[in-house]
N, C-alpha and C positions, 0 to 999 in steps of 0.2 A: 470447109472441106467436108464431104459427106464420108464417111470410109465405111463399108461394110463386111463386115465381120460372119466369116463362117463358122459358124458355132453347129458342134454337135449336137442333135437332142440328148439331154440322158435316157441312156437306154436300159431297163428296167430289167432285162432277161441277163443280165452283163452282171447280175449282185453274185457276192461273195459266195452266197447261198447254193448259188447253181455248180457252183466248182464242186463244192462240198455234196451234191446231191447224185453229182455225178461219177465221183470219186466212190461212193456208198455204193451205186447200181450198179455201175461197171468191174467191183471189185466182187460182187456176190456174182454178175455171170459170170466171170474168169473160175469164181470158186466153184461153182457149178459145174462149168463145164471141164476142166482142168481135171480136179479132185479125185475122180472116180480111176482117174488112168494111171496118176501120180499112187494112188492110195493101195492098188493092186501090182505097183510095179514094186513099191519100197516092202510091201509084204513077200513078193513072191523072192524080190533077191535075198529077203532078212531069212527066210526061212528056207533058202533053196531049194525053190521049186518053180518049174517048166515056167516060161512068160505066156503057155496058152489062153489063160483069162483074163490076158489084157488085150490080146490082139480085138476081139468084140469090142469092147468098152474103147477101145479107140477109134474103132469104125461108130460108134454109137458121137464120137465128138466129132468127128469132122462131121458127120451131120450136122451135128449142132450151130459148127464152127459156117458151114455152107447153107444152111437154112438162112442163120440169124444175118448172115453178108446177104443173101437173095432176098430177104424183105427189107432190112436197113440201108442199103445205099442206095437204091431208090425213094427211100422217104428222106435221104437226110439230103439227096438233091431237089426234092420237089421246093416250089417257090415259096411255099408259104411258112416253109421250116428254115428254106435256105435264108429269110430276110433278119432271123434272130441271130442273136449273138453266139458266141462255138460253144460256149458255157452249157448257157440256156439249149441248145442243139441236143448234147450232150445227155444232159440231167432230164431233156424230155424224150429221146431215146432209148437210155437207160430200162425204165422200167420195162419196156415194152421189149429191150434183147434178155433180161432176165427173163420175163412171161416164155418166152420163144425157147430158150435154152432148158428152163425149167420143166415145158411142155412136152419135148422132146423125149426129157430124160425119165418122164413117170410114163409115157408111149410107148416106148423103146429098152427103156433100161432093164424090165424084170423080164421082157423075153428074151434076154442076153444069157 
């Protein structure tokens, strides 16, 4: 009796490592772009005063937030990213939405 057996390759992009790599990128552009809104709304209430300098610094994130979506879900569809692992997707992502969010915010942030 021949039986053959569908066996996965091990997939290389799938390591422990990419979770972790992607967890690290994704949580500095959250801090990135999050921070600046968060940081001027809990000042402005502690100290009672007007929410006018957040309203800016909020338009300066949904850029960010609209930017870094119009270049990333077009690469994370393309085929050649689509064939890795969600991991490895992820953690090779990452850098490149920090670079984006980051880029943004030293372009745009001081003429706020």
């Amino acid at each position: 009796m021949n039986v053959t057996r569908n066996v996965k390759p091990h997939d290389l992009a799938d390591w422990p490592a990419c979770r972790y790599l992607a967890l690290f990128f994704w949580s500095w552009t959250a801090l990135i772009t999050i921070c600046p809104v968060l940081l001027l709304t809990v000042l402005s209430v502690a100290w009672a005063q007007p929410l006018t300098p957040v309203v800016p610094w909020a338009k300066v994130t949904l850029i960010q937030i609209g930017l870094t979506a119009a270049v990333l879900v077009p690469l994370y569809f393309a085929p050649g990213v689509r064939r890795l692992a969600r991991a490895a997707r992820y953690a090779l992502l990452g850098p490149l939405a920090t670079a984006i969010v980051l880029a943004v915010l030293l372009c745009i942030g001081p003429n706020v």
